[in-house]
C-alpha positions as CSV (number, residue, x, y, z in Angstrom):
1,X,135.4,87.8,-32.0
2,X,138.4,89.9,-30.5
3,X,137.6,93.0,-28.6
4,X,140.5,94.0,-26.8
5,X,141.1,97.6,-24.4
6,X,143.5,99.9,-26.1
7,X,145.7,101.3,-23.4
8,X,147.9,103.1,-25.3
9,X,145.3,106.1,-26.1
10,X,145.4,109.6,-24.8
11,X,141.8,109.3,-24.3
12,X,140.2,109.7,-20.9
13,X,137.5,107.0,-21.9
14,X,137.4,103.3,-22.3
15,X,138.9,102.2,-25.7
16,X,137.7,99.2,-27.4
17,X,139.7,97.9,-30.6
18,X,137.4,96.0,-33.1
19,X,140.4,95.2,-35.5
20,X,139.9,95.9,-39.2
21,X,136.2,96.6,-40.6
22,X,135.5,97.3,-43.7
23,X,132.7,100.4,-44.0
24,X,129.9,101.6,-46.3
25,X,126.9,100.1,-47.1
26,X,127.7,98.9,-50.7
27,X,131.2,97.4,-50.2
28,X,129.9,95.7,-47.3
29,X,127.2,94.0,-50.0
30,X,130.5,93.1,-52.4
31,X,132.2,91.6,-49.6
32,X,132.7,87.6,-50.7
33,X,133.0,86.4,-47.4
34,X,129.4,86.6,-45.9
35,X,131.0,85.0,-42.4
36,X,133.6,87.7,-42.1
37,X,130.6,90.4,-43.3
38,X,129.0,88.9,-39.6
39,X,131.6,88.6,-37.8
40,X,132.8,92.4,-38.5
41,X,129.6,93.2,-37.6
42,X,129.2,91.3,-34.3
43,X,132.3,92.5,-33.2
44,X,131.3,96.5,-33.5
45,X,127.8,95.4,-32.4
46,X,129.2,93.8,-28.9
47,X,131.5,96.6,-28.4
48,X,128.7,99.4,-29.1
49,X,126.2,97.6,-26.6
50,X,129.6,97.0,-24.0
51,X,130.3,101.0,-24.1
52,X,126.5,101.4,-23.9
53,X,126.6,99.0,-20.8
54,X,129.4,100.6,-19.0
55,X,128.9,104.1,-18.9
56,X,130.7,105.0,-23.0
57,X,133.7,105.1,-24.2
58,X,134.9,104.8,-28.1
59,X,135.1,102.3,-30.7
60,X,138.6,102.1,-32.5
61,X,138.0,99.8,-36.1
62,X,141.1,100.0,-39.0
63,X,139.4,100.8,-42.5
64,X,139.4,98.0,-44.3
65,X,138.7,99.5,-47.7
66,X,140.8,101.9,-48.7
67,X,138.0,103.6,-50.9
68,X,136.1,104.5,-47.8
69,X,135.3,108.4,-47.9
């Protein structure tokens, strides 16, 4: 897993960069790769509870699936 702080934001609030996720129920069921399914889940899981930890902030994540809507 790779959380990183994204500095380069105009937000006043902690910034944490899940990388690329994909999103929506059914393409997450399609996905092939069950281990990358988890892991793309753990890593916006452990940042949620981090934000949650700390006082908040946002999650940043890349759409994956360009279908998403």
């Amino acid at each position: 897993m790779n959380i990183s702080v994204d500095l380069e934001t105009n937000y006043a609030e902690l910034v944490l960069d899940v990388g690329r996720v994909t999103l929506g129920e059914n393409s997450r069921k399609k996905m092939k790769d069950c281990k990358l399914r988890k892991k793309q889940n753990e890593s916006v899981s452990r940042a949620m509870c981090a934000l949650l930890n700390s006082g908040g902030g946002v999650i940043k994540a890349e759409i994956e699936n360009e279908d998403y809507s």
